[in-house]
PDB file of N, CA, C, O and CB in Angstrom:
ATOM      1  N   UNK A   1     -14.229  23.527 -49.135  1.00  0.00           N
ATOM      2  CA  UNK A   1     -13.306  23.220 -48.051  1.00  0.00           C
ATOM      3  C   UNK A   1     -11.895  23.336 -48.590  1.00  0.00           C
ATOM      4  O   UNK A   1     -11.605  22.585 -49.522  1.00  0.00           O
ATOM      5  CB  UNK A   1     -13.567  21.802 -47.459  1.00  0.00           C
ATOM      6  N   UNK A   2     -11.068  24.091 -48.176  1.00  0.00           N
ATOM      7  CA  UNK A   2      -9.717  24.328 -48.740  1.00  0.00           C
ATOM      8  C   UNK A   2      -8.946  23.584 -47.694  1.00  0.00           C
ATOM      9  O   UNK A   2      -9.350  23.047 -46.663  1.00  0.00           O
ATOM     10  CB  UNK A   2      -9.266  25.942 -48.933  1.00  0.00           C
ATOM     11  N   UNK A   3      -7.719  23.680 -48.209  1.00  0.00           N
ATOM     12  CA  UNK A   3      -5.953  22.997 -47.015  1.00  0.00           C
ATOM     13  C   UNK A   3      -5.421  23.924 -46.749  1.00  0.00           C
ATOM     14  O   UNK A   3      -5.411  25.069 -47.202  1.00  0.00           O
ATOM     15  CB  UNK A   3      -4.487  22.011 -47.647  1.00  0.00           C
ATOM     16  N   UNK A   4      -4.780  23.257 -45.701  1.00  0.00           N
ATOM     17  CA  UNK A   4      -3.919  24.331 -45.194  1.00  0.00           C
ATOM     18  C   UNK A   4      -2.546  23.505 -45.291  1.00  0.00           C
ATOM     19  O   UNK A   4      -2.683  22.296 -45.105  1.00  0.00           O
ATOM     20  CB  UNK A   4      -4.356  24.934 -43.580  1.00  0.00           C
ATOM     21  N   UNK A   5      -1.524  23.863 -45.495  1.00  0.00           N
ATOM     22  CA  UNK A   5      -0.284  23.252 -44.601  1.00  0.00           C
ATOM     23  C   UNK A   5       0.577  24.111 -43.577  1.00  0.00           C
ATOM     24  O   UNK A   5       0.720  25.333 -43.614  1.00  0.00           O
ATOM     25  CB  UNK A   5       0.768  22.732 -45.574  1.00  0.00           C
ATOM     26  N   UNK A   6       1.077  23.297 -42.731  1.00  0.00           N
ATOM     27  CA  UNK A   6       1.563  23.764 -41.527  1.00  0.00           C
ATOM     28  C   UNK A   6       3.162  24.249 -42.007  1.00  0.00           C
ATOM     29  O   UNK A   6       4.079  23.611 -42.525  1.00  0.00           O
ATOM     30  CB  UNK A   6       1.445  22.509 -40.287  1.00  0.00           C
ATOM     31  N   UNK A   7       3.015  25.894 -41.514  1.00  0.00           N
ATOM     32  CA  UNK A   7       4.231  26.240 -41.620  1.00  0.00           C
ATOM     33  C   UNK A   7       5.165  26.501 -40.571  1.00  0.00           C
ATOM     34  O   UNK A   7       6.317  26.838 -40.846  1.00  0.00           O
ATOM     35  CB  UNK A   7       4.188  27.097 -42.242  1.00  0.00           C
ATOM     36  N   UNK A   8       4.690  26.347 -39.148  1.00  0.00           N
ATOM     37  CA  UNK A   8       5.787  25.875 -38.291  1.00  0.00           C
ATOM     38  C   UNK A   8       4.826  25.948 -36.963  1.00  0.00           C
ATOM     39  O   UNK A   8       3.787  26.600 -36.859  1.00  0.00           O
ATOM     40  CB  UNK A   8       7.331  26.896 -38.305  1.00  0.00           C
ATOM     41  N   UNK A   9       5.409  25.154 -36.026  1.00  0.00           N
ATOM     42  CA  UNK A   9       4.890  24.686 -34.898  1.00  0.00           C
ATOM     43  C   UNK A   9       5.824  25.359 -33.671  1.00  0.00           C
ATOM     44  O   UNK A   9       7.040  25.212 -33.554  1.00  0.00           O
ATOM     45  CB  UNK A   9       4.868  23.072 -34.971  1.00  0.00           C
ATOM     46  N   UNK A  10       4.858  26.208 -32.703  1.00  0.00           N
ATOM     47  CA  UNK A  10       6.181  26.247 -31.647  1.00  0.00           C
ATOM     48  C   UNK A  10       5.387  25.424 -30.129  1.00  0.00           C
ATOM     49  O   UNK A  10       4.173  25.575 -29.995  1.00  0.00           O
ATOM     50  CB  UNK A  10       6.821  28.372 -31.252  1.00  0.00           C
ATOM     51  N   UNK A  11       5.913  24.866 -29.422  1.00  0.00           N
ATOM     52  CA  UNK A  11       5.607  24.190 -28.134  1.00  0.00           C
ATOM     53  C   UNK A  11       6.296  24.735 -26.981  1.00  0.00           C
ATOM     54  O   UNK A  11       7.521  24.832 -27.041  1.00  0.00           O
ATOM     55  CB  UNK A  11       5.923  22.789 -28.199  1.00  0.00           C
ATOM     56  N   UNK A  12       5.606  25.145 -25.824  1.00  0.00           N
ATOM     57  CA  UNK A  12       5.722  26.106 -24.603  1.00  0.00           C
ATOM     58  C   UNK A  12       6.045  24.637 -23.703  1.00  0.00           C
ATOM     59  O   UNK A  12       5.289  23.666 -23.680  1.00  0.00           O
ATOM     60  CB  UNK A  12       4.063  27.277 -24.117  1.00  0.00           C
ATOM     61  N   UNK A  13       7.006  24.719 -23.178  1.00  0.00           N
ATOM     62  CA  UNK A  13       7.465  23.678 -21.984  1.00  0.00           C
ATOM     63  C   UNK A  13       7.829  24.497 -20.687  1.00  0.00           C
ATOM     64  O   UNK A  13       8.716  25.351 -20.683  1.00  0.00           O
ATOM     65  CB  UNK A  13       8.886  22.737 -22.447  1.00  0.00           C
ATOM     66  N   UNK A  14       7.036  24.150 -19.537  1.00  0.00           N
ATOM     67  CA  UNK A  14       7.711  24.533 -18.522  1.00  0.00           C
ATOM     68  C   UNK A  14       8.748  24.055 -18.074  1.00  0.00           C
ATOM     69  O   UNK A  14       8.841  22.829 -18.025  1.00  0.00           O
ATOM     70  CB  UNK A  14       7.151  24.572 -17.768  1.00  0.00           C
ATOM     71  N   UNK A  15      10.202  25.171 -17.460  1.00  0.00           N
ATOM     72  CA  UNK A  15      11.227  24.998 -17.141  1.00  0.00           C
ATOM     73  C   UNK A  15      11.758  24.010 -15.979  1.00  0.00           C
ATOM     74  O   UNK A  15      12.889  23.556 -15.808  1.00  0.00           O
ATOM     75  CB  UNK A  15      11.455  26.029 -17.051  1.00  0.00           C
ATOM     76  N   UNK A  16      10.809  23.862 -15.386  1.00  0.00           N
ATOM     77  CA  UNK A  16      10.890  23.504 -13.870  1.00  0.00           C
ATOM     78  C   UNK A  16      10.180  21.984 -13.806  1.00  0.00           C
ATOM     79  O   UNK A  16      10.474  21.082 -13.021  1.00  0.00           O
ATOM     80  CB  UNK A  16       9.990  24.752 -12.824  1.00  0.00           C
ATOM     81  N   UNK A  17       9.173  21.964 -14.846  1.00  0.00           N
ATOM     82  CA  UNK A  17       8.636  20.236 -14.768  1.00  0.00           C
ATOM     83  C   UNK A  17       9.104  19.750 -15.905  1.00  0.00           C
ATOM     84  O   UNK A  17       9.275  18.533 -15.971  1.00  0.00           O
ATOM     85  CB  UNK A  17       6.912  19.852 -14.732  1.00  0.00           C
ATOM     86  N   UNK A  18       9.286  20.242 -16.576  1.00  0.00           N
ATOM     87  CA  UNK A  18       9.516  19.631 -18.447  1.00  0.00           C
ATOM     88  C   UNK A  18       7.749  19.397 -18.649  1.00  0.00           C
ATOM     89  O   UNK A  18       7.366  18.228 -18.689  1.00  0.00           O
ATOM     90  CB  UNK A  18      10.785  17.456 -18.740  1.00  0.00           C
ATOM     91  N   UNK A  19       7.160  20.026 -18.719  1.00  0.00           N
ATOM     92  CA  UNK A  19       5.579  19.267 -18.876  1.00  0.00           C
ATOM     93  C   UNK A  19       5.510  20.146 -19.998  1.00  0.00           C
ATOM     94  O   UNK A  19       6.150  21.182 -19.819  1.00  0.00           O
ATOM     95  CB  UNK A  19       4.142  19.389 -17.519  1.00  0.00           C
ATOM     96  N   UNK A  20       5.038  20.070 -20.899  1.00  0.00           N
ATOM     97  CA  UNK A  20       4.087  20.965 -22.116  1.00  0.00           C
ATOM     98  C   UNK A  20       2.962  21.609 -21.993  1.00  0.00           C
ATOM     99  O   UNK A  20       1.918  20.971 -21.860  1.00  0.00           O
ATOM    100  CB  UNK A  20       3.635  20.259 -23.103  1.00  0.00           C
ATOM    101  N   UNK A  21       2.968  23.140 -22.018  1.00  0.00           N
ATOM    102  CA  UNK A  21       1.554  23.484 -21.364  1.00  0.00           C
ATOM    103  C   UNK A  21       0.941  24.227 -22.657  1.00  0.00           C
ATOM    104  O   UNK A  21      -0.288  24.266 -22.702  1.00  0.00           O
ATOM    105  CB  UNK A  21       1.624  24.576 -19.805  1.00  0.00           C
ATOM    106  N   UNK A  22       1.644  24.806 -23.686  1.00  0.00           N
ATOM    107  CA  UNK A  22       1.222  25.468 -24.751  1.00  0.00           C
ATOM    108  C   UNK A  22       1.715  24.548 -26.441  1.00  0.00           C
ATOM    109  O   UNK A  22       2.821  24.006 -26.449  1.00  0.00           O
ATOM    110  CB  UNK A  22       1.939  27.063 -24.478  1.00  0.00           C
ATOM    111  N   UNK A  23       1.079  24.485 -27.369  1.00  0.00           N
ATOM    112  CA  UNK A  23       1.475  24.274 -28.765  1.00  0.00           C
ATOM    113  C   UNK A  23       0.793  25.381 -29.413  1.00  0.00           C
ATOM    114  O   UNK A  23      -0.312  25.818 -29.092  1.00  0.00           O
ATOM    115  CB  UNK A  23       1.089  22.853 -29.380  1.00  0.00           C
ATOM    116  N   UNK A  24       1.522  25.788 -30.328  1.00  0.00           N
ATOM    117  CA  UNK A  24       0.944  26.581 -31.162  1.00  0.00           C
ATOM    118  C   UNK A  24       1.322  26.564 -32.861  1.00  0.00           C
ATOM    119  O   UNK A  24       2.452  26.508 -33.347  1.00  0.00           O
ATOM    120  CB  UNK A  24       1.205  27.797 -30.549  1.00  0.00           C
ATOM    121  N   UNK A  25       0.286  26.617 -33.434  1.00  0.00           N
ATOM    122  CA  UNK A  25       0.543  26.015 -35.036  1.00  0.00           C
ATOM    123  C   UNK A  25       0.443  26.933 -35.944  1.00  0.00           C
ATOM    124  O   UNK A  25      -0.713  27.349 -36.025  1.00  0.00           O
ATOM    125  CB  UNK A  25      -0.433  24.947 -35.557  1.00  0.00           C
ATOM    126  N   UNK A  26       1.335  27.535 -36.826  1.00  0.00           N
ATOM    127  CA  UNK A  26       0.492  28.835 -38.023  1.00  0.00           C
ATOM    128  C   UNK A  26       0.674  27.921 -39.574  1.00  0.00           C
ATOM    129  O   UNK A  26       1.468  27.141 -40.101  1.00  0.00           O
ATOM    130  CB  UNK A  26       1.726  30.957 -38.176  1.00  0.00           C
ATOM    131  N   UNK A  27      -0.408  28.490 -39.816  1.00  0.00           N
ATOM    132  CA  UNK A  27      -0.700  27.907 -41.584  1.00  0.00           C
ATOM    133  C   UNK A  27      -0.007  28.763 -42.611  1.00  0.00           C
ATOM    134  O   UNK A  27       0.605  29.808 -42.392  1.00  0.00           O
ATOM    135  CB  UNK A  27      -2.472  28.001 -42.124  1.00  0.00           C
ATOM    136  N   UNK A  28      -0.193  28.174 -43.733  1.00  0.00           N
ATOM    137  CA  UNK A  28       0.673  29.059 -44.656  1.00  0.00           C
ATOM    138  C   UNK A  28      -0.388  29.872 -45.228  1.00  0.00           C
ATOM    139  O   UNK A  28      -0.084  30.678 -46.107  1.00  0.00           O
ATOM    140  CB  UNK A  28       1.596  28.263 -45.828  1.00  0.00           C
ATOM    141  N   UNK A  29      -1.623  29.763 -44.834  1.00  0.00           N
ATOM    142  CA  UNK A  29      -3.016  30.752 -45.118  1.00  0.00           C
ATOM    143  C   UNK A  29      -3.317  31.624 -43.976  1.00  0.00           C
ATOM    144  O   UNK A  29      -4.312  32.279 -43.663  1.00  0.00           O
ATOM    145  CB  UNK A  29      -4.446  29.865 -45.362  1.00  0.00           C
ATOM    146  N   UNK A  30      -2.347  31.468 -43.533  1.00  0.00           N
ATOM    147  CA  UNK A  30      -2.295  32.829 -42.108  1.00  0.00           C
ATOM    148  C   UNK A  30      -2.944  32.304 -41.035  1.00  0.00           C
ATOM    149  O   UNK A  30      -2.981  33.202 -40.193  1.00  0.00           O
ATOM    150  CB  UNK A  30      -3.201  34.457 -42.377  1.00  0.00           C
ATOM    151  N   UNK A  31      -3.533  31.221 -40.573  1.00  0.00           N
ATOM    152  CA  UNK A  31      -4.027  30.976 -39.197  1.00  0.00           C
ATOM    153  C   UNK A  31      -3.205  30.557 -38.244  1.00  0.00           C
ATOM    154  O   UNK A  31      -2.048  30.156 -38.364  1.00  0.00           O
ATOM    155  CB  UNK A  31      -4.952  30.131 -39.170  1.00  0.00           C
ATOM    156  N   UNK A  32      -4.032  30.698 -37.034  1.00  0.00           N
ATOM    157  CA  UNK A  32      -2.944  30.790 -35.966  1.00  0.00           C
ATOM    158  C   UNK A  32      -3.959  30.021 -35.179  1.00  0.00           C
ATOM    159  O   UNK A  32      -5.007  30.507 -34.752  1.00  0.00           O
ATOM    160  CB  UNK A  32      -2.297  32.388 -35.351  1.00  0.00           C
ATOM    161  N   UNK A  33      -3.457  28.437 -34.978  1.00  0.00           N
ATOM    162  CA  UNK A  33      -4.272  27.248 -33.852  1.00  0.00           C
ATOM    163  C   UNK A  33      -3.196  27.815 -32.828  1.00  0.00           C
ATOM    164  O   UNK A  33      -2.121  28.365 -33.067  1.00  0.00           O
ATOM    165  CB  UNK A  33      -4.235  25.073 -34.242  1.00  0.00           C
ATOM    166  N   UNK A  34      -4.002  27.420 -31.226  1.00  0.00           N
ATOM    167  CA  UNK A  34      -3.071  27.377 -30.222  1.00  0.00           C
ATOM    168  C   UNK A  34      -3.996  26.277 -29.377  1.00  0.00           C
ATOM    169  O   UNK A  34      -5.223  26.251 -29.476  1.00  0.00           O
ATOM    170  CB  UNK A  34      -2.665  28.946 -29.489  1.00  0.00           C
ATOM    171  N   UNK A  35      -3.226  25.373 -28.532  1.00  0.00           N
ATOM    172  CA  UNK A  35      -3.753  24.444 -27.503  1.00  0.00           C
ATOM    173  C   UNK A  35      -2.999  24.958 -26.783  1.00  0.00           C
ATOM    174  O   UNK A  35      -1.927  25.457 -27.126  1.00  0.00           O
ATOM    175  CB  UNK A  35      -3.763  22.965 -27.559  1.00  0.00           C
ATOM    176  N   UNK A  36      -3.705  24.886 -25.038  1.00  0.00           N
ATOM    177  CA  UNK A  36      -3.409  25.194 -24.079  1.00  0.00           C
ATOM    178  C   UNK A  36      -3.635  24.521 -23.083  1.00  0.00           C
ATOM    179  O   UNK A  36      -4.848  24.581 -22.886  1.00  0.00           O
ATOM    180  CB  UNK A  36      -3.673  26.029 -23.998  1.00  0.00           C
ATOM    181  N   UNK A  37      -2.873  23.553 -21.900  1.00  0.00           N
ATOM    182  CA  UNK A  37      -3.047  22.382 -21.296  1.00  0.00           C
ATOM    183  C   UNK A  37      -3.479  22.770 -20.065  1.00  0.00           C
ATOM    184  O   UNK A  37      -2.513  23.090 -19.372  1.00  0.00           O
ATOM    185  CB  UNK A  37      -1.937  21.534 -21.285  1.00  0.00           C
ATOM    186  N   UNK A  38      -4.552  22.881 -19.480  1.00  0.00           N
ATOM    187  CA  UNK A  38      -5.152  23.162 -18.261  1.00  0.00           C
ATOM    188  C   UNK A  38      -5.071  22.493 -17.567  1.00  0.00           C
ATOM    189  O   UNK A  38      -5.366  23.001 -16.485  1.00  0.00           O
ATOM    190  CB  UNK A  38      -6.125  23.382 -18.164  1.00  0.00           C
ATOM    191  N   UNK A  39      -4.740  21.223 -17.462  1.00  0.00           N
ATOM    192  CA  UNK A  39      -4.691  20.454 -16.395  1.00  0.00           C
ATOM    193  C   UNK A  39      -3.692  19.762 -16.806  1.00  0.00           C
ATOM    194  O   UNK A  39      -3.715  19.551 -18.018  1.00  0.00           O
ATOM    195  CB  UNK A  39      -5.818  19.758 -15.995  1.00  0.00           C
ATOM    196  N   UNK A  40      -2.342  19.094 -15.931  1.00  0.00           N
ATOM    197  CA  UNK A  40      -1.890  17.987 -16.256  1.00  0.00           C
ATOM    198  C   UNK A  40      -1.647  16.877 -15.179  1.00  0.00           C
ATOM    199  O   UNK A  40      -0.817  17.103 -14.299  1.00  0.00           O
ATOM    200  CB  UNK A  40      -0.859  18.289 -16.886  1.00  0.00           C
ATOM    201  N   UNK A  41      -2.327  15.692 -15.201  1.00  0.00           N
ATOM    202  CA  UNK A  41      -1.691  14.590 -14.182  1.00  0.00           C
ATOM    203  C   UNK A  41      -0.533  13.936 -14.904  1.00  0.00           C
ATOM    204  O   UNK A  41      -0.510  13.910 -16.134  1.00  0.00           O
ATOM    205  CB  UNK A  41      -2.807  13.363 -13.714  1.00  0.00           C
ATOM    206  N   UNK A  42       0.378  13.434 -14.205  1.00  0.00           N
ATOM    207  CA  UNK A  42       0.878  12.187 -13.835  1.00  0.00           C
ATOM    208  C   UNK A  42       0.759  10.877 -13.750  1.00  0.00           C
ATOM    209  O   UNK A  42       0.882  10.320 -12.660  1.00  0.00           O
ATOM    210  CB  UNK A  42       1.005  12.238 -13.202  1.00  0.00           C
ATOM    211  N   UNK A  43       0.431  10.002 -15.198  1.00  0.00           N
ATOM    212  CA  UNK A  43       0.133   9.030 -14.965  1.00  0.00           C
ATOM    213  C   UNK A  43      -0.991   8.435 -13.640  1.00  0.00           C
ATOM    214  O   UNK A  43      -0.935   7.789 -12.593  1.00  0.00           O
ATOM    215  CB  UNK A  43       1.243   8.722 -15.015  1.00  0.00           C
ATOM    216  N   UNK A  44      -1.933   9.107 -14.455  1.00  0.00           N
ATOM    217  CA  UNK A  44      -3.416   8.521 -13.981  1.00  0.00           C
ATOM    218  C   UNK A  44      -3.555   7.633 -14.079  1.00  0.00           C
ATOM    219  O   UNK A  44      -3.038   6.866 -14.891  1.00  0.00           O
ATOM    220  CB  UNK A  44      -4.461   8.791 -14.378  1.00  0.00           C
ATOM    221  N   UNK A  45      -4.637   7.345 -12.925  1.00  0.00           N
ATOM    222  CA  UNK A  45      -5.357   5.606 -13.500  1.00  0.00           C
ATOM    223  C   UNK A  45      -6.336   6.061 -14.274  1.00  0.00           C
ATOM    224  O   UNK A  45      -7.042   7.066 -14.197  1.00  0.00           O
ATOM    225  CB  UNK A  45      -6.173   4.368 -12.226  1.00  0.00           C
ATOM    226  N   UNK A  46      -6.264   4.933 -15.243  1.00  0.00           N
ATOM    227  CA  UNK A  46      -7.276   4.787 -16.077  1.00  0.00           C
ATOM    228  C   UNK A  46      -8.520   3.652 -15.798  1.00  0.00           C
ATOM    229  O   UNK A  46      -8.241   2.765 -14.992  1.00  0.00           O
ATOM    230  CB  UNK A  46      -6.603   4.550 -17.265  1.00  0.00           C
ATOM    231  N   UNK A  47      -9.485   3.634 -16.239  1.00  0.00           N
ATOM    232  CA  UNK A  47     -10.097   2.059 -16.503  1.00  0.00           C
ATOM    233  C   UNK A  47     -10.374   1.754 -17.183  1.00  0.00           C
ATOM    234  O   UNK A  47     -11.225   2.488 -17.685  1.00  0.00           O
ATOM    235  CB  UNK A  47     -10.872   1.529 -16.140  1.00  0.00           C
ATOM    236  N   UNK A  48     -10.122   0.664 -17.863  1.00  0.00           N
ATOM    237  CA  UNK A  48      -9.812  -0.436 -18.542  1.00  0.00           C
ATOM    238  C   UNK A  48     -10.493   0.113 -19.932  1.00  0.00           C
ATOM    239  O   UNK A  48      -9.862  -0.100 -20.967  1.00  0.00           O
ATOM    240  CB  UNK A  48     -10.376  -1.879 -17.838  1.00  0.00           C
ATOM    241  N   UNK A  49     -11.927   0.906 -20.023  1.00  0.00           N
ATOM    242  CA  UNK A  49     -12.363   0.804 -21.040  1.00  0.00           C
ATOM    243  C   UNK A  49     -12.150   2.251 -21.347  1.00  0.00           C
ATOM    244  O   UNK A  49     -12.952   2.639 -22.197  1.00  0.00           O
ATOM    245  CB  UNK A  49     -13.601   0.168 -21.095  1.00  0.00           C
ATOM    246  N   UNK A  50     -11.057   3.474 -20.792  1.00  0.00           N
ATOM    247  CA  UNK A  50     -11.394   5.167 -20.846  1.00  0.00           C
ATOM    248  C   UNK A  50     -11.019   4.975 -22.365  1.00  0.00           C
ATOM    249  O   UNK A  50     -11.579   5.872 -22.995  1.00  0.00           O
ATOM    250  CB  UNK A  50     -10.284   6.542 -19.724  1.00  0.00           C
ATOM    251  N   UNK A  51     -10.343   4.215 -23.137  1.00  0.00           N
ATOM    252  CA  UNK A  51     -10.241   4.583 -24.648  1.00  0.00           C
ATOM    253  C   UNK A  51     -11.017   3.928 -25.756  1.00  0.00           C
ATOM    254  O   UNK A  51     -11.027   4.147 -26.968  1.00  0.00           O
ATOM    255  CB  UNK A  51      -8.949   4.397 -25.035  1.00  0.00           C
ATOM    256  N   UNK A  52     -11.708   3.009 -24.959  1.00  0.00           N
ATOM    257  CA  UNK A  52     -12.699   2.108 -25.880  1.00  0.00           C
ATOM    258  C   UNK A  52     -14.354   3.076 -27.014  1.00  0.00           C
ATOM    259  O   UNK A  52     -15.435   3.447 -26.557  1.00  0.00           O
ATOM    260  CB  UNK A  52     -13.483   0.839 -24.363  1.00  0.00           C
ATOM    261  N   UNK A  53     -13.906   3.160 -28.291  1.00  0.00           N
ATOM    262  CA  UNK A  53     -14.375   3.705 -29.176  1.00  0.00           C
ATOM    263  C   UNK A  53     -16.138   3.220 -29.020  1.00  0.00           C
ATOM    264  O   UNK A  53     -16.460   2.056 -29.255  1.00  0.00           O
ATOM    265  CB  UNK A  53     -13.487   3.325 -30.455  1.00  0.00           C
ATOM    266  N   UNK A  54     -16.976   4.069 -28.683  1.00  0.00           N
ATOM    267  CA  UNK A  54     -18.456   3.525 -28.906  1.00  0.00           C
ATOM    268  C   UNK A  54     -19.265   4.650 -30.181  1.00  0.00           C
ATOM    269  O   UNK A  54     -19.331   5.875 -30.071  1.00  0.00           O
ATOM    270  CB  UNK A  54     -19.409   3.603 -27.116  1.00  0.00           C
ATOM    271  N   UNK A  55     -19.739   3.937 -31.187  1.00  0.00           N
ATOM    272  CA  UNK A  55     -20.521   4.851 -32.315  1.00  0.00           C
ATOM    273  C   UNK A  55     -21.408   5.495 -31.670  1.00  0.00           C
ATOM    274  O   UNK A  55     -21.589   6.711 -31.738  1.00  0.00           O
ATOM    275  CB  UNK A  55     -21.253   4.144 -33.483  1.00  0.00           C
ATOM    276  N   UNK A  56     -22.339   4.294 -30.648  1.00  0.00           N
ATOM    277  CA  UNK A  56     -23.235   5.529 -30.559  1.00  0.00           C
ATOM    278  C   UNK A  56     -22.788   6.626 -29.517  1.00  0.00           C
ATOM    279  O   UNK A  56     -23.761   7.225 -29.058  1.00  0.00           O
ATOM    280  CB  UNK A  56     -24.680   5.070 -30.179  1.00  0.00           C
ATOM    281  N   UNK A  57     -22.150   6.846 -29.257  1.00  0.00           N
ATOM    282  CA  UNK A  57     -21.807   8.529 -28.659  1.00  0.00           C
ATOM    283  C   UNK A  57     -21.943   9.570 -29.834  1.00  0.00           C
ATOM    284  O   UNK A  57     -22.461  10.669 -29.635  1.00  0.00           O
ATOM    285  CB  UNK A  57     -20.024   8.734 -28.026  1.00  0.00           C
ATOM    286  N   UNK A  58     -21.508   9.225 -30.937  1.00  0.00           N
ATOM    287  CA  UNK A  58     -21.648   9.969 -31.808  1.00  0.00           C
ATOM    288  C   UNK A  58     -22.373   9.891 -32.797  1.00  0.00           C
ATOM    289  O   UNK A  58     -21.900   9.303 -33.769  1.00  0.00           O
ATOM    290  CB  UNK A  58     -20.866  10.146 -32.089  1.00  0.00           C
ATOM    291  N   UNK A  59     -24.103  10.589 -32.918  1.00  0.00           N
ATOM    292  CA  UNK A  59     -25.173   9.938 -33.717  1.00  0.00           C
ATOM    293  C   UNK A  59     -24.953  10.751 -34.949  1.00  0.00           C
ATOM    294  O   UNK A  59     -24.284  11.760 -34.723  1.00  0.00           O
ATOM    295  CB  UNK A  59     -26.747  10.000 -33.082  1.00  0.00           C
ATOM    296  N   UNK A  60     -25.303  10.606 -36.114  1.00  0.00           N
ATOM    297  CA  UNK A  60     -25.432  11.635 -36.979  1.00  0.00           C
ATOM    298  C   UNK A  60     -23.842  11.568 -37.872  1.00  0.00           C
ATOM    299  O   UNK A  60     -23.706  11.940 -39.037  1.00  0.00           O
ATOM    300  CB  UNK A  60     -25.795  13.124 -36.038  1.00  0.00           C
ATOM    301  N   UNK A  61     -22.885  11.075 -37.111  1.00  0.00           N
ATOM    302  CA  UNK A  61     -21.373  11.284 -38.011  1.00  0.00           C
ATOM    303  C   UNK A  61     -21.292   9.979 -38.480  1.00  0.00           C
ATOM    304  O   UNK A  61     -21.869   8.983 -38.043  1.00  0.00           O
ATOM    305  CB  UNK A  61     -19.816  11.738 -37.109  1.00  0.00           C
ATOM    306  N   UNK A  62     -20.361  10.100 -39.601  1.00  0.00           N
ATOM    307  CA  UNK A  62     -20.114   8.918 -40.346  1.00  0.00           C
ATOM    308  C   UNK A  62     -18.491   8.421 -40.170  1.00  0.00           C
ATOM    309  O   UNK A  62     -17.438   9.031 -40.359  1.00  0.00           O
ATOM    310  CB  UNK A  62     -20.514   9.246 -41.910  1.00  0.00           C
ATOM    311  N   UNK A  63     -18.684   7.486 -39.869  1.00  0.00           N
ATOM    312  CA  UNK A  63     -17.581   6.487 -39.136  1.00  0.00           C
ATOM    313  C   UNK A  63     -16.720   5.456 -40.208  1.00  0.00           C
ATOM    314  O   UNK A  63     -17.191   4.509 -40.838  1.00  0.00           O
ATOM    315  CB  UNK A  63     -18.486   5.420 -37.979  1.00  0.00           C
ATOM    316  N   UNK A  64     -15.363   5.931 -40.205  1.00  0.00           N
ATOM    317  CA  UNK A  64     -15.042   5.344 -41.776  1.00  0.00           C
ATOM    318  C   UNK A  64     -14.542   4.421 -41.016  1.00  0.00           C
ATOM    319  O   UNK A  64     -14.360   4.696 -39.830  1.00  0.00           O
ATOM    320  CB  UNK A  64     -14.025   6.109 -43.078  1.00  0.00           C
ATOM    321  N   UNK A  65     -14.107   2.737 -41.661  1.00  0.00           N
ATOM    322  CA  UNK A  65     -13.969   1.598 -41.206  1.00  0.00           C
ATOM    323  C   UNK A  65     -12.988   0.876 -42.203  1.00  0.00           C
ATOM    324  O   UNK A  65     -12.659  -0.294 -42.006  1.00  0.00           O
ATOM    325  CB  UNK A  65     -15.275   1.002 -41.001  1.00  0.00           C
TER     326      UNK A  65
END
């Protein structure tokens, strides 16, 4: 497993909302990440538990503590 470090980041903002719809990341080992925001709300509701961490969703990975 090798590193990478990040040699520069650019972020796509639309003009008209200020919203962020693109990031894009290149390594100094030549890769090129891009995220792309398909959907964006406005301060959604949430409920109460949408960020609450459960292990078992994830069987098999190891969970540092």
């Amino acid at each position: 497993v090798g590193s990478e470090t990040i040699d520069k980041i650019m972020i796509g903002i639309n003009d008209k909302t200020k919203h962020i719809y693109k990031m894009q990341q290149w390594g100094t080992n030549g890769t090129l990440t891009t995220f792309l925001v398909k959907d964006f709300q406005v301060n959604p509701s949430l409920g109460a538990g949408y960020f609450k961490f459960s292990e078992a969703n994830y069987p098999g990975y190891y969970i540092a503590r």
